[in-house]
N, C-alpha and C positions, 0 to 999 in steps of 0.2 A: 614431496614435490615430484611430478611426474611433468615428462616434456617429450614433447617430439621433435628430432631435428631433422628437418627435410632436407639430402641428398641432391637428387635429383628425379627425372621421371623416366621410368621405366618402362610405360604404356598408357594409351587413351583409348576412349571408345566412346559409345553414344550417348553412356550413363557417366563418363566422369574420367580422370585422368590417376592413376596408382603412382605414385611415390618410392623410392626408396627413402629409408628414414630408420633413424636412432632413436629406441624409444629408452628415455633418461629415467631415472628411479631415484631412490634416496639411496646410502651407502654403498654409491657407486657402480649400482646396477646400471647394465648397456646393454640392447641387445639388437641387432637390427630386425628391422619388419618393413612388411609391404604394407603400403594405406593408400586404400581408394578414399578418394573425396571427391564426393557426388554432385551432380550439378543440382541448381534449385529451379531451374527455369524451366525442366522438363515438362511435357505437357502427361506424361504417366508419373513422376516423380511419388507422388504419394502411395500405388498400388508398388512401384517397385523396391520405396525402402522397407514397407511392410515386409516385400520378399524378402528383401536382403535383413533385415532382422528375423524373421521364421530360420532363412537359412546358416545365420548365426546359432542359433538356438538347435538347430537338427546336428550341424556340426560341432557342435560343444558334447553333443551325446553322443556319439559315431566314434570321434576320436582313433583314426584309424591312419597307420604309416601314410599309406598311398592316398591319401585324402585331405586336401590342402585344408590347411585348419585356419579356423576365424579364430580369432583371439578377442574382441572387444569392438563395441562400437562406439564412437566418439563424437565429440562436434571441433571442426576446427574451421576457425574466424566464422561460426555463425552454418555451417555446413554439417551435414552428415557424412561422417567418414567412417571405414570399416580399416580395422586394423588386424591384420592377416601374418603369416608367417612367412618370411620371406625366403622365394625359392629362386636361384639362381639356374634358367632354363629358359627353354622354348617350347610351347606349344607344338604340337604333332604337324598343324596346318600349315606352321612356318616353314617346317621341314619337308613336308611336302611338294607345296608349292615352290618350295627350293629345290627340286627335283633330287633330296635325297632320300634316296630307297633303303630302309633296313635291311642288311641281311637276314633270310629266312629266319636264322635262330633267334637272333635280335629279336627280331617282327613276333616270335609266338612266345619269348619271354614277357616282350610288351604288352602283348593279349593278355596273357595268362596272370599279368602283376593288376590289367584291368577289371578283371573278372575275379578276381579274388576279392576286391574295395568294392564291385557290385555287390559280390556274395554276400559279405558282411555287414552291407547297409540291408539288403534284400532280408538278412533275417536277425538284425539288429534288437533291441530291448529294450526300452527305458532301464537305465543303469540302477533306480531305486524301486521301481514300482515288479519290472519284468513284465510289464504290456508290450507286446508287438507295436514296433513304430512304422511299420509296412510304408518302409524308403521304396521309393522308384526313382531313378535319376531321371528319366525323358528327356536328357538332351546329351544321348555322349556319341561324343563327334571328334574329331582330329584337335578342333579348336580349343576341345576342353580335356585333352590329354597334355602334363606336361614332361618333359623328359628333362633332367639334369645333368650337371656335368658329368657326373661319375655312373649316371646310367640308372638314377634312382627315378620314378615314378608316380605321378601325382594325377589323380582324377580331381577338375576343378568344377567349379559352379555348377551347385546343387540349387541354386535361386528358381528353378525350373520344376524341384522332386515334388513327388506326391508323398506326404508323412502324414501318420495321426498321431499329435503329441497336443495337452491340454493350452498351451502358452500359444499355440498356433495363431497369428494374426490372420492372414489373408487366406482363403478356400477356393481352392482351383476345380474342385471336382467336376464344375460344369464347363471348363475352359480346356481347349486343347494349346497346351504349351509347348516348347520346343521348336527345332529346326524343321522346315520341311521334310528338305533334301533325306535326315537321317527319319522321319516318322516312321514307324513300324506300319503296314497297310491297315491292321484292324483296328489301331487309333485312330485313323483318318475316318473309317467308315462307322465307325461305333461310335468313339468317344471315348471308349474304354481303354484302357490300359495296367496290364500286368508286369510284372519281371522281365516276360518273354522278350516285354519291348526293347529293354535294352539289351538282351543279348542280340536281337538285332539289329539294332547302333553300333554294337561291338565288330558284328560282324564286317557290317559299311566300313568301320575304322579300318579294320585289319586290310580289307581289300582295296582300299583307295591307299596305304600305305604302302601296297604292295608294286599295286599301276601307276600311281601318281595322277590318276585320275576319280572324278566321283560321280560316283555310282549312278545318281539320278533319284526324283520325285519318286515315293510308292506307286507300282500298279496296283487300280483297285479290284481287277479281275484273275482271276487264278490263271486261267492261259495266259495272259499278258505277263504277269508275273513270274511264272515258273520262265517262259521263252525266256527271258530278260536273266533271269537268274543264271542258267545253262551257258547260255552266251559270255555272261560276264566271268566264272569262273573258270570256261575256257581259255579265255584271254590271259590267265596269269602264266609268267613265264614258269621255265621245267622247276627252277630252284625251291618253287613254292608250291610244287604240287602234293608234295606232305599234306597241306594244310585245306586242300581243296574239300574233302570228304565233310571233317568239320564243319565248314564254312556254308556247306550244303546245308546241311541242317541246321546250321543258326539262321539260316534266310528261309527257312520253311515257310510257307505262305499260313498255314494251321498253328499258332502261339502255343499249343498244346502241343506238340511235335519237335519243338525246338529241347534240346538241354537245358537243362538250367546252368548257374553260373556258375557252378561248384564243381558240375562236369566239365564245364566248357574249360577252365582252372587246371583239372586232374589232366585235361588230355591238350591242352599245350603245355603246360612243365612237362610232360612226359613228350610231346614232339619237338622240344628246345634241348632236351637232354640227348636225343637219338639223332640231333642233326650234328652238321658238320659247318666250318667258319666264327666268323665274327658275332661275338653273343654283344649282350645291349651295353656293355658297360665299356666293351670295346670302341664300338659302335656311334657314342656318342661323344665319348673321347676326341674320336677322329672329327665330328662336326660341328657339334655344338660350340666349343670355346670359339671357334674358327668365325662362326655365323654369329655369335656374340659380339665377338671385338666389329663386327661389320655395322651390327646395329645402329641405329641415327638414335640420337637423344630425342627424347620425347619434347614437345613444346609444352613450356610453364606460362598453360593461360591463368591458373589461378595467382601466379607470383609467391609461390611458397618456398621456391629452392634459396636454402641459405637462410632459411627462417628458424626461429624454436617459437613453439606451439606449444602454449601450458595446457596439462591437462586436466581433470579433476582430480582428485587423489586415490578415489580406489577406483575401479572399473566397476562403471553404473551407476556414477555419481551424477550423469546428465541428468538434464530436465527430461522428467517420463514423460511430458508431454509431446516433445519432439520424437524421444530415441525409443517409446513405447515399453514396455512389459521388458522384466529382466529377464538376462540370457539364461538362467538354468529355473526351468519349469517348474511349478510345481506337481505332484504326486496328480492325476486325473485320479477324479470319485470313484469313477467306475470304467470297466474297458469301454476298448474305444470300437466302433464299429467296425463288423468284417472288411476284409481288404476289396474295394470295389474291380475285382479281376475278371477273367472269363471265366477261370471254374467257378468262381461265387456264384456268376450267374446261372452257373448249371448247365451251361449249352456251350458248343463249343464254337470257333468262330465260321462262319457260311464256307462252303466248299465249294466247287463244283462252278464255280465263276459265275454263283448269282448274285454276290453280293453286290447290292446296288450303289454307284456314288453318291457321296451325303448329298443333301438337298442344303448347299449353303454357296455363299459369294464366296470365288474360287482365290484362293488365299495364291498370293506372289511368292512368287521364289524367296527364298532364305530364308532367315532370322523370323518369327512369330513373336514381335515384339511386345504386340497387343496380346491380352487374353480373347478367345475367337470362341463363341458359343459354340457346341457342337451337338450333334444329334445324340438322344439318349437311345439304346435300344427301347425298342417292345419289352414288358415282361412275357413269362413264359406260359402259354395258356394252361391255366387250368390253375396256373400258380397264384397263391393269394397274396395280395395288395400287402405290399410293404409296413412295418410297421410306424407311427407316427414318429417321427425325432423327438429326443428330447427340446425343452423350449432351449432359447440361446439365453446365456448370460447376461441379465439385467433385463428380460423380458419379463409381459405377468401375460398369463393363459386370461382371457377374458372369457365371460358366458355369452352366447350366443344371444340375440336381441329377442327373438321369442320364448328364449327361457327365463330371462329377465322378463318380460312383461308379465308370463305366466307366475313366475315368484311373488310380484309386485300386486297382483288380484288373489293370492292364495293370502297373502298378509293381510292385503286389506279385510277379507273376509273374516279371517281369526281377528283383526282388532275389531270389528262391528260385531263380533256375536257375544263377545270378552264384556264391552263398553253395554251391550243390551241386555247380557244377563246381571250386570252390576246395577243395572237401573230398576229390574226388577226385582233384586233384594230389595232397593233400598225401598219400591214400593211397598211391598210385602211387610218390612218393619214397619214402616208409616199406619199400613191399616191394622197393626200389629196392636198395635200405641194406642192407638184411635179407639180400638174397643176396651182396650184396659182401663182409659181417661174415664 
């Protein structure tokens, strides 16, 4: 017997309201966990639990400290729920806009515990096969950093990442996902996206952590962008001018230019270590319980607090028709296609401030809730035409309707010459017969 006992709520948002909750087992198993339970009336509802099962499935294989873990997905009274591990904390955004400022050391332990959970989805592996699962996160922002009481560190929703893993439900590669505010510019203007992207996310993070301010929409031209860059790391105060030089180069306008994560890692543990003050665990100490006990209860529009919720007996007992494809993949046939980045494509991103704005309807501020077609590049002249995909699963390759017709007069032809030289034996024996008689 497995059960859920609902708490209370801990948070809402557009997709549904999360829970605190007791998930109950047999011989006394208890263990608390978070559960979103989603709403059904959504008008994207079907493209977003796809995500949020993909993103089950990516994090069942990551499995990584700082990387909030999905545990299971569920139906409770008739809903899709996601039952998650529960982490007692606040979002970076919270803290933010509550005008508290990390101290410097704080601030580049925080970075550095970020870009390490990057690094390791960035060169992550299917745990049985060892195919490259080429995670991109595309959406890290303040909102989806969370900080604990004790100072621990959690990168949340991946419902956003670019993975190639076989169990895959939904394919983003033609959509531009994520926040505005945090887009890297050559995902705006390409479509494409690399690693680089989020080291530039990180970057935003760190610096809006610092001023209590954010940063602003990508420039899509290199002078506008660099000006804008210059200006805004001037603005940090003395405390944080450690971390300026980095921060230059994680906003490089050129994604080929920036570090990768594993540097960006090496060289804030190394500037957390050389500073002076209040490190993260101090740090949070001092705000976090504080801004907890302040918190409002969440509203119980579903009516679940104070409920138990049967569940099925083992995890993936649901109807596949609702909850889709189980959480641990299987083995892909064969690897998965190169990672769709900038150096795949062999050129690096425009320079020199020609790159043009996309030619699309100018997307609003914030949240990119919808998926948003986005321009693909040109291939590269001279370069030869990609090669065909394989079919999808459960398709059949048909023949083209002139090959068929031509099939269809090649047959008929061999059965009429078949049928007319059979007629001519049998004449041939007849006058065979005839002179014997």
């Amino acid at each position: 017997m497995r059960a859920l006992h609902f708490q209370r709520v801990v948070g809402s948002g557009a997709f549904g309201a999360v829970y605190l909750c007791d998930l109950v087992a047999d011989k006394g198993f208890r263990r608390q966990v978070a559960v979103k339970v989603l709403q059904q009336d959504h008008p994207n509802s079907q493209m977003f639990m796809s995500r949020v099962r993909d993103e089950a499935r990516l994090l069942g294989l990551l499995q990584d400290d700082h990387i909030l873990k999905v545990l299971e997905i569920v139906a409770v009274d008739g809903r899709d729920a996601v039952v998650m591990e529960f982490v007692e904390g606040l979002d970076l955004a919270v803290l933010i806009e509550a005008k508290h400022r990390p101290p410097a050391r704080a601030l580049a332990e925080l970075g550095g515990a970020i870009a390490g959970a990057l690094h390791r989805a960035h060169t992550a592996v299917h745990p049985t096969t060892g195919v490259p699962l080429n995670v991109i996160h595309r959406d890290v922002k303040p909102a989806n950093v969370m900080v604990t009481l004790r100072g621990g560190v959690k990168l949340l929703d991946f419902g956003a990442a670019r993975a190639r893993f076989e169990a895959r439900e939904s394919h983003t590669g033609q959509f531009v996902l994520g926040t505005l505010n945090y887009m890297a510019p050559e995902y705006i203007v390409t479509g494409e996206v690399s690693p680089a992207a989020d080291v530039y996310g990180l970057a935003l993070v760190i610096w809006e952590a610092a001023t209590g301010e954010i940063y602003g929409q990508p420039r899509l031209k290199l002078e506008q962008h660099d000006a804008r860059r210059h200006a805004h790391l001037g603005r940090l105060l003395p405390e944080y001018e450690p971390l300026v030089p980095l921060l230059g180069r994680m906003l490089e306008w050129e994604p080929l230019n920036r570090p990768d994560t594993s540097v960006v890692e090496q060289e804030l543990v190394a500037l957390a270590d050389a500073m002076r003050g209040s490190g993260l665990r101090a740090w949070c100490a001092s705000v976090v319980p504080a801004m907890l006990a302040q918190r409002a209860p969440g509203a119980d529009e579903n009516g679940l607090v104070g409920r138990q919720v049967q569940l099925a007996e083992t995890p993936g007992d649901e109807p596949s028709d609702r909850l889709g494809p189980a959480l641990t993949p299987p083995a892909p046939a064969a690897p998965p296609d190169p990672p769709n980045t900038m150096a795949a494509l062999g050129r690096p991103f425009p320079a020199g401030g020609g790159a043009p704005a996309p030619t699309r309807v100018p997307v609003p501020e914030g949240e990119i809730s919808q998926a948003t077609p986005s321009p693909r590049p040109a291939s590269a002249p001279g370069a030869p035409p990609p090669p065909p995909g394989p079919a999808p699963v459960g398709s059949r390759r048909t023949t083209p309707r002139g090959a068929s017709t031509a099939m269809l007069i090649i047959q008929g032809l061999i059965v009429g010459v078949s049928l007319g030289l059979l007629v001519l034996l049998i004449l041939l024996l007849v006058f065979l017969l005839w002179g014997y008689l």
